[in-house]
C-alpha positions in Angstrom: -26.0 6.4 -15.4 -26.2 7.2 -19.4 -28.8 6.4 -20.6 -28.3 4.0 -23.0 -31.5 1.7 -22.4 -29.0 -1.4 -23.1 -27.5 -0.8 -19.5 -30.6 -0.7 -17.2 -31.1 -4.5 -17.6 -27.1 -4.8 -16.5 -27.4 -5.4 -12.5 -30.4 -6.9 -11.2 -31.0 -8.5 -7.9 -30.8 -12.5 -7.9 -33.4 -14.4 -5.9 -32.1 -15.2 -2.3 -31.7 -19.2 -3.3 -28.8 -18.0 -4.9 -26.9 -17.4 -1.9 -28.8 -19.8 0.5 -27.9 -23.0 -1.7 -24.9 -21.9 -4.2 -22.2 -24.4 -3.5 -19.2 -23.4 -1.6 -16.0 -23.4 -3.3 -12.5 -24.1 -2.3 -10.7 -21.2 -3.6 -7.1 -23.2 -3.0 -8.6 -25.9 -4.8 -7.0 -26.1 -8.8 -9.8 -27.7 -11.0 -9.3 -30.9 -13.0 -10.1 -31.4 -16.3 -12.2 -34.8 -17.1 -10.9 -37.8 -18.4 -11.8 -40.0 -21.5 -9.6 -42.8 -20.4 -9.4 -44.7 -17.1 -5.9 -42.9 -16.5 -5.9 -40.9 -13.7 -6.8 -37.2 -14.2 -4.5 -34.8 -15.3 -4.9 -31.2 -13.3 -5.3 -28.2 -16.0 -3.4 -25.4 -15.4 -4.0 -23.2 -12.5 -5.8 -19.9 -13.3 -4.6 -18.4 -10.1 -1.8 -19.2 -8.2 -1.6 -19.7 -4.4 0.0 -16.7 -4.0 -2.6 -14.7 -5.8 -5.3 -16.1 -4.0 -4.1 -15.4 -0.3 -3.3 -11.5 -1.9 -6.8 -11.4 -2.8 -7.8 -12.6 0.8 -5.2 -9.7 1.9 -7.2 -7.0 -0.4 -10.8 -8.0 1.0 -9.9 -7.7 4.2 -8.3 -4.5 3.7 -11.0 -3.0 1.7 -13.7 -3.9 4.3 -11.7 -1.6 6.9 -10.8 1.0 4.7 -12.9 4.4 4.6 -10.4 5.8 1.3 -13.4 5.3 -0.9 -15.6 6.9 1.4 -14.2 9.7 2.0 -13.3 10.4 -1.9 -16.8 9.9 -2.5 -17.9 12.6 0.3 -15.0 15.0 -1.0 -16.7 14.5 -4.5 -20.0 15.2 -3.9 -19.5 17.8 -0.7 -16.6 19.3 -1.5 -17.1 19.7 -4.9 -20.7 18.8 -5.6 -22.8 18.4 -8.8 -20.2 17.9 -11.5 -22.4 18.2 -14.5 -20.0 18.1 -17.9 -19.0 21.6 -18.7 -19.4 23.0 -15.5 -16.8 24.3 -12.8 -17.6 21.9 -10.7 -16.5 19.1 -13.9 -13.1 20.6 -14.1 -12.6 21.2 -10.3 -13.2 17.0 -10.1 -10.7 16.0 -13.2 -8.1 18.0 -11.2 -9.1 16.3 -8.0 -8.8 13.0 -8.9 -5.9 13.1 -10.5 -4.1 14.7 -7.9 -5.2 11.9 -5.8 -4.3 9.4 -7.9 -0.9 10.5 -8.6 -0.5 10.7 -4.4 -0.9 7.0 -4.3 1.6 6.4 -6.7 -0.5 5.8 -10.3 0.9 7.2 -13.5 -1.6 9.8 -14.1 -2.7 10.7 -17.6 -5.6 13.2 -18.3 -6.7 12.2 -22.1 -8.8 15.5 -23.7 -12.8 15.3 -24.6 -15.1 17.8 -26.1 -18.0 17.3 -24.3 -21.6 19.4 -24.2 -22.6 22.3 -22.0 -25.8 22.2 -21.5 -27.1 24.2 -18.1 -30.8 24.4 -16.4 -32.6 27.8 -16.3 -35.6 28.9 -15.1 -38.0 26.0 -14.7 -41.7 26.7 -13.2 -45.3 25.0 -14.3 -48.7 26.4 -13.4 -52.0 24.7 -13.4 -54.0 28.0 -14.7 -57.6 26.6 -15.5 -59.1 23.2 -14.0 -62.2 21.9 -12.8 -63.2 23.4 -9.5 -60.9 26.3 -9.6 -60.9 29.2 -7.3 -61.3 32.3 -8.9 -58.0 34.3 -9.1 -55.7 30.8 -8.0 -53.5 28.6 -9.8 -51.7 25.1 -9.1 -47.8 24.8 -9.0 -46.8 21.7 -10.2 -43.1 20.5 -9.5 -41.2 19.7 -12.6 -37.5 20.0 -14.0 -36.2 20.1 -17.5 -34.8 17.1 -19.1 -31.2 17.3 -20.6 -31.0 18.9 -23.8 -34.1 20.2 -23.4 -34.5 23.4 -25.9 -35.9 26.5 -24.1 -39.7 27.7 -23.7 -40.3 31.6 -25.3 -39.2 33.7 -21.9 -42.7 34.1 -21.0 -43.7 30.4 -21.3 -46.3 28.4 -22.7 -50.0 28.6 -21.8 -51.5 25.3 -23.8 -54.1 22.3 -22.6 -52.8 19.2 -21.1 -53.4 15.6 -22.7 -52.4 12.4 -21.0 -51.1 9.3 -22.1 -49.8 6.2 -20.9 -47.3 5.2 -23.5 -46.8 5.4 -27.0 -49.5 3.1 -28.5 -51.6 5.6 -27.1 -49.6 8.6 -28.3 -49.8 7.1 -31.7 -53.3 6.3 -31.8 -54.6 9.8 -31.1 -55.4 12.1 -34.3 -53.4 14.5 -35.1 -55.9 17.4 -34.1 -56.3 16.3 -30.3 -52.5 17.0 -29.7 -51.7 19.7 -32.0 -51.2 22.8 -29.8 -51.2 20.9 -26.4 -48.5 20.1 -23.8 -48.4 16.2 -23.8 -48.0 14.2 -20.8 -46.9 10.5 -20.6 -48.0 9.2 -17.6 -45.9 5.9 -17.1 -45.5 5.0 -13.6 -42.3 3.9 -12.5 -42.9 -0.5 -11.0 -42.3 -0.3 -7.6 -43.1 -3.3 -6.8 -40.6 -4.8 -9.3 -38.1 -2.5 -7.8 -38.8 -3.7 -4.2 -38.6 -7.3 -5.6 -35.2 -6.6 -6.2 -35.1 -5.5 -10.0 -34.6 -1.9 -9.5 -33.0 -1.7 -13.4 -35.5 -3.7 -15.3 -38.4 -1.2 -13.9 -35.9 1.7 -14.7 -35.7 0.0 -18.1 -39.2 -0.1 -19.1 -39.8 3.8 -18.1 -37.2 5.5 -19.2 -38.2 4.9 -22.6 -40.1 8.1 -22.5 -38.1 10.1 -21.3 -35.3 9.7 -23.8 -38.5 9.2 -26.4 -41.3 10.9 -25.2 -40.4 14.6 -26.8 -39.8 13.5 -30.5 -43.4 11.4 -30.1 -45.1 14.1 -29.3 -43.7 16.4 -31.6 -44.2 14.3 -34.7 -48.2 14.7 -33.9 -48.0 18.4 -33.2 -47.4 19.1 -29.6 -45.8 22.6 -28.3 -44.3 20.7 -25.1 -43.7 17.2 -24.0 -44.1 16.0 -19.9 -42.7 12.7 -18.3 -43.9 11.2 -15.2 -40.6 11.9 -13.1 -38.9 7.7 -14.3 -38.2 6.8 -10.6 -39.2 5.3 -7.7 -38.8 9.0 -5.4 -41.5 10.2 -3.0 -41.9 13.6 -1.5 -42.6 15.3 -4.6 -39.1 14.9 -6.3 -38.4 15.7 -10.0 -36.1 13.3 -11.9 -33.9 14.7 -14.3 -31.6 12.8 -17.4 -31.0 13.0 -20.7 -33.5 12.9 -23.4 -33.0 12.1 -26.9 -34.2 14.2 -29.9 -35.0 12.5 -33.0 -33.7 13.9 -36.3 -37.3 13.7 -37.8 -39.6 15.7 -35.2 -39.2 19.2 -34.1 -37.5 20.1 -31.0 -39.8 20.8 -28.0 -39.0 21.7 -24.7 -39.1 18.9 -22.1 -39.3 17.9 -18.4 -40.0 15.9 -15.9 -43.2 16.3 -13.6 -43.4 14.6 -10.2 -45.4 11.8 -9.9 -47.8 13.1 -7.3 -48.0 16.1 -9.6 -48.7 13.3 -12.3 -51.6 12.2 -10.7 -52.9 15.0 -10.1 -53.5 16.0 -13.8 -54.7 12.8 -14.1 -57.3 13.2 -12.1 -58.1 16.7 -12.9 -58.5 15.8 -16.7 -60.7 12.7 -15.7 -63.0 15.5 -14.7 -62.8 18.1 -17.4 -60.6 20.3 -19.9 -56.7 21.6 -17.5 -54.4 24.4 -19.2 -50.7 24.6 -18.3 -48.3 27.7 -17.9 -44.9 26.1 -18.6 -41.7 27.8 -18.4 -38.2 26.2 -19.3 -35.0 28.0 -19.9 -32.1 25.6 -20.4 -29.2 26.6 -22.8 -26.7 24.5 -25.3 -23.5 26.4 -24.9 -20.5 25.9 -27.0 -18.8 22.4 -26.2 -16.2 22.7 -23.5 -12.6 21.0 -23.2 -12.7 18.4 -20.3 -10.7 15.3 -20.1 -10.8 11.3 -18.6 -8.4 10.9 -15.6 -6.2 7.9 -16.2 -4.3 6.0 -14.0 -1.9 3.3 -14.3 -0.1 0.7 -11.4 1.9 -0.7 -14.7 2.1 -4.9 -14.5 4.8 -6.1 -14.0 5.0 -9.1 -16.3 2.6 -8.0 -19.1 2.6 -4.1 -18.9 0.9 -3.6 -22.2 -2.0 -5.8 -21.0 -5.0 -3.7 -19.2 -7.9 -4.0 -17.0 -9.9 -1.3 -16.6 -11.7 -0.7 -13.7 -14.1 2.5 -13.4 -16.4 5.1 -12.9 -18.3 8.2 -14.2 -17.3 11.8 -13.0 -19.5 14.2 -14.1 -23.0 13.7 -12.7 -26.6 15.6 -13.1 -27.2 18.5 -11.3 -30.0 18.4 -8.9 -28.0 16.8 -6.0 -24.8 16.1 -5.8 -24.1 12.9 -7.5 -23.0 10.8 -4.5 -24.7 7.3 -5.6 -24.4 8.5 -9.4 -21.6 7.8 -9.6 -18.9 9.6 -6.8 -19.2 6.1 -5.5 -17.8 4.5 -8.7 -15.2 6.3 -9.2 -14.5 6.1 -5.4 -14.3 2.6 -5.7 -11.9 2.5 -8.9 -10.1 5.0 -6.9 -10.1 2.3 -3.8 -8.9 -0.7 -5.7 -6.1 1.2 -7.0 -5.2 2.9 -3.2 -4.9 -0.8 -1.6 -3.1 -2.4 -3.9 -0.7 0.1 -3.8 -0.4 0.4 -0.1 -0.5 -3.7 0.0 2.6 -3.1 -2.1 1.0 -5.7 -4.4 2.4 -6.2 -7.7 0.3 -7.1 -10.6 1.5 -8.8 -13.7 -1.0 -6.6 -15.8 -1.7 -3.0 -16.3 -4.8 -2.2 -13.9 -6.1 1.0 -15.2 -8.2 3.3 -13.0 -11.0 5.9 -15.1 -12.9 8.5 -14.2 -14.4 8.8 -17.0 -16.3 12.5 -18.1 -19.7 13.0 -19.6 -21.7 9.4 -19.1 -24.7 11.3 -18.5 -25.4 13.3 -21.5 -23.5 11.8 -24.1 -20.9 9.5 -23.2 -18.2 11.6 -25.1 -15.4 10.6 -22.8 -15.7 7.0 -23.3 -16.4 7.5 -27.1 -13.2 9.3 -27.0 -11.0 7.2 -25.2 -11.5 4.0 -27.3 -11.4 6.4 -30.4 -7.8 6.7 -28.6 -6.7 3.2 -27.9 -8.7 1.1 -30.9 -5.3 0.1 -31.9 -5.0 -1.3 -28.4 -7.9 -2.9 -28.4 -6.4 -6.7 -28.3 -4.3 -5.6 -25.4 -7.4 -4.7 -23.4 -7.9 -7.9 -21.2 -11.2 -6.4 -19.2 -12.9 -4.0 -18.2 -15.0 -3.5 -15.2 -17.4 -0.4 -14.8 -19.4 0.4 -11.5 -22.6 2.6 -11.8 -25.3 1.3 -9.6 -24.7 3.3 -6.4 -24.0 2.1 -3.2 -25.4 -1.0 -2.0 -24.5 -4.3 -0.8 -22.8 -6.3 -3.6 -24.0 -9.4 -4.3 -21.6 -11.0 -7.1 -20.2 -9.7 -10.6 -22.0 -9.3 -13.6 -19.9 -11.0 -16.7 -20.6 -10.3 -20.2 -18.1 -12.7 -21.8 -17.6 -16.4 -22.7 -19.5 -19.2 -20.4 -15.8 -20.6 -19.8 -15.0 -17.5 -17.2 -17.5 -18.2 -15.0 -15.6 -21.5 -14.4 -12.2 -19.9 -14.3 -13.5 -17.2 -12.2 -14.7 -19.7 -9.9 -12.1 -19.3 -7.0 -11.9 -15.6 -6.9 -16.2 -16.0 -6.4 -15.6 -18.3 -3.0 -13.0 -15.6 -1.7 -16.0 -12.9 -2.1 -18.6 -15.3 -0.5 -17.1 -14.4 2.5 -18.8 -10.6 2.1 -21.9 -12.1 0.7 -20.5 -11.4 -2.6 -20.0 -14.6 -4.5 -22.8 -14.6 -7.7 -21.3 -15.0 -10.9 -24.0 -13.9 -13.3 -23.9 -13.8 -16.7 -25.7 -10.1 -18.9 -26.0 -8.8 -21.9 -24.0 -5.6 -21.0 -22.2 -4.5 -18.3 -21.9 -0.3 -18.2 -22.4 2.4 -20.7 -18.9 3.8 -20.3 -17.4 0.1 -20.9 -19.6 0.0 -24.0 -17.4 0.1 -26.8 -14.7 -2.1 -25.7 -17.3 -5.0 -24.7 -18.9 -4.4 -28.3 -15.0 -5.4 -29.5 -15.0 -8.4 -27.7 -13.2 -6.9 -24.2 -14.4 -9.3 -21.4 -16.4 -6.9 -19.2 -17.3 -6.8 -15.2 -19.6 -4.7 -13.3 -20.6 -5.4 -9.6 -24.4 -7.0 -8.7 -25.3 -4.1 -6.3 -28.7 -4.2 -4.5 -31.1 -2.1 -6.8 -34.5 -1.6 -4.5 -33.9 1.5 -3.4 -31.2 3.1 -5.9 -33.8 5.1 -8.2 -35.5 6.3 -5.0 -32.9 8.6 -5.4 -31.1 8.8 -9.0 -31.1 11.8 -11.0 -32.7 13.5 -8.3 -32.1 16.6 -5.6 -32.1 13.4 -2.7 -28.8 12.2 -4.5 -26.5 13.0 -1.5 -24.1 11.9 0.8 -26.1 10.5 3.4 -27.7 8.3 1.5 -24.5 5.8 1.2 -23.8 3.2 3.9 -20.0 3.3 4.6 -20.1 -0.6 4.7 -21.6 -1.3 1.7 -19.0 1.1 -0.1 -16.5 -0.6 1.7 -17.8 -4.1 0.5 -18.4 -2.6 -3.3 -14.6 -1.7 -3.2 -13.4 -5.3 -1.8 -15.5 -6.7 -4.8 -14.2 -4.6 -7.8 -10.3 -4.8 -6.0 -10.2 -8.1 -5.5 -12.1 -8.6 -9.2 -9.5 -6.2 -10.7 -6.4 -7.7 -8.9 -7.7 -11.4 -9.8 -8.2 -10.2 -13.4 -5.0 -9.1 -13.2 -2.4 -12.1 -11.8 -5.0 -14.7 -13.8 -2.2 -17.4 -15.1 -4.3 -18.1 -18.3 -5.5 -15.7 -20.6 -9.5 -14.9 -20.7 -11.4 -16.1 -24.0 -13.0 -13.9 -26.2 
């Protein structure tokens, strides 16, 4: 996930009375439009046709018994493994996909992006005075840099440790009680709100300081700037992503501490005066040539009309970006296999993306609407998936209240995988960003959020942390969306 804070509020978890007492529709049944008059009611015109519908019955089933996306998702983040942009790994993936792609019969198109190069160095922490200290012993305290962080001096930085718990505080200190010190904000990720089923919202509220947290501190003096690890992970796991240096504070460096680790300066300053050790050794290489893999099944009625369905490729580097996001571009991938193996013909352009660089900087999507602007009123939607792997509950719409009503039938078909909401947001997917700001209709799926950031960002972001049937069910919900999107007899409103 990017961390554009406009995206963490994107997929949430609906109360369970959403399912339980959500009417059942008839997805053969056309809707009718009401009547002023006492003549009898004239049908409006079908937005799918019955051919369309049974397809998309065709597709779910399919996509429940497939293991495609599966196993492109496994091949992603095994075979290849952390893909962050600029790496080996990076380009090893854009060739991958498109190969794969252009097996299953796509028009394959790999569009160039500049994109950074940042990499992680040395990264070690040291509680080196504290209350109750044994002579001659330190502390070790788990951390990782944050994205762009800038470097330490090779030896480090030996500085007193301040806490605070978000920036009302920071700003309320004098400038003398943080000049010289290593900051750390201390703002613990709701896991409770998580567990309620609104994973993204918590993310939301603490990622602020991580993307903000550095500049704060700098603008009131500090050498170095800590994060309590944004997350909901256990077992003394750092969370890494990007952070986001202001143009009016120095750079400092930056990382993430784990939360247990978190507490324990806590309660170590409660009872007296704790100096770090920090070292940090990331480096900003020279941006590196990469590209966003493209491909097309062309419609065959309105070729020049496309829906884009999609994922991120590139991913941090402390795992090996399974849930974030293998599994959406393994699911783009999916929608794409089955419809051609279905031998399904759609009347518009689906559009399958891996897109490059979501994760620290968005360059490839900036890029590829850069590229197609002109095309912009030939976009017809666009669907992005980047909340892992669990069960799908619905589709996320940021559009016009009318498309929940003409989306209506293709809902009833997904009921049958426990995926029927329709629920409106305010935004749908970084990547997807700047066509929904033009007015693009855009789609993601309503994926079960409890225990995604359990695992985002960090060195537990593997494999065997995805259910093959919830994959399965995320792919039957963005093919059958995509396909839908994609035979709809009516044009969507913008």
């Amino acid at each position: 996930m990017s961390e554009s804070k406009k995206r963490f509020c994107a997929i949430c978890l609906l109360p369970l009375s959403l399912f339980l007492f959500a009417p059942r529709i008839d997805a053969q049944q056309t809707p009718v439009a009401e009547s002023n008059s006492s003549a009898s009611p004239s049908p409006t015109p079908a937005v799918f046709s019955l051919q369309t519908l049974a397809e998309l019955k065709r597709l779910q089933q399919a996509a429940l018994n497939s293991d495609y996306a599966y196993r492109q998702v496994a091949h992603l983040a095994n075979n290849i493994g952390p893909r962050l942009s600029g790496s080996a790994q990076a380009a090893k993936s854009v060739d991958y996909v498109a190969s794969e792609l252009k097996a299953i019969g796509c028009e394959v198109q790999l569009e160039r992006v500049m994109v950074p190069h940042w990499v992680r160095g040395e990264e070690t922490a040291a509680l080196v005075q504290f209350p109750g200290q044994a002579e001659n012993t330190t502390q070790k305290i788990v951390l990782c840099a944050l994205g762009a962080s800038v470097a330490t001096p090779a030896d480090g930085i030996v500085a007193e440790v301040i806490t605070v718990r978000n920036f009302d505080e920071m700003k309320a200190l004098p400038r003398d009680k943080v000049a010289g010190k290593i900051v750390l904000f201390n703002y613990p990720f709701d896991k409770q709100m998580a567990g309620e089923g609104h994973g993204d919202e918590a993310y939301g509220e603490a990622v602020v300081y991580r993307s903000g947290g550095p500049s704060a501190a700098a603008r009131q003096g500090a050498v170095a700037c800590l994060i309590r690890s944004v997350g909901g992970a256990d077992y003394r796991l750092p969370h890494t992503g990007q952070t986001d240096y202001a143009n009016d504070a120095p750079k400092i460096p930056a990382g993430a501490v784990t939360a247990e680790d978190a507490d324990l300066i806590v309660d170590l300053l409660r009872q007296g005066p704790v100096k770090m050790k920090l070292i940090l050794t990331p480096q900003q290489l020279p941006d590196v040539e990469s590209y966003n893999v493209i491909g097309d099944i062309k419609g065959s009625e309105h070729p020049e009309q496309v829906i884009i369905v999609s994922g991120h490729l590139d991913s941090w580097d402390l795992g090996t970006g399974a849930i974030d996001d293998a599994t959406g571009v393994g699911v783009s991938m999916e929608a794409a296999n089955l419809i051609q193996n279905l031998h399904l013909k759609p009347k518009r352009t689906i559009r399958a993306i891996a897109w490059m660089n979501e994760e620290n900087g968005s360059a490839g999507s900036k890029q590829y609407w850069k590229d197609h602007e002109k095309e912009a009123s030939n976009h017809f939607a666009a669907m992005e998936t980047d909340g892992g792997a669990g069960h799908p509950l619905g589709i996320n719409i940021k559009g016009k209240p009318e498309v929940k009503k003409m989306l209506a039938p293709v809902a009833a078909i997904l009921q049958e995988s426990g995926a029927g909401v329709l629920n409106f947001v305010e935004h749908c997917g970084a990547d997807i960003e700047p066509p929904e700001k033009a007015g693009v209709t855009a789609f993601s799926p309503i994926q079960d959020s409890r225990f995604y950031f359990n695992y985002h960002h960090t060195a537990a972001d593997t494999l065997d942390k995805i259910v093959p049937k919830e994959l399965a069910e995320d792919s039957a919900v963005v093919a059958v969306a995509a396909y839908g999107l994609a035979n709809m007899e009516q044009p969507l409103p913008r």
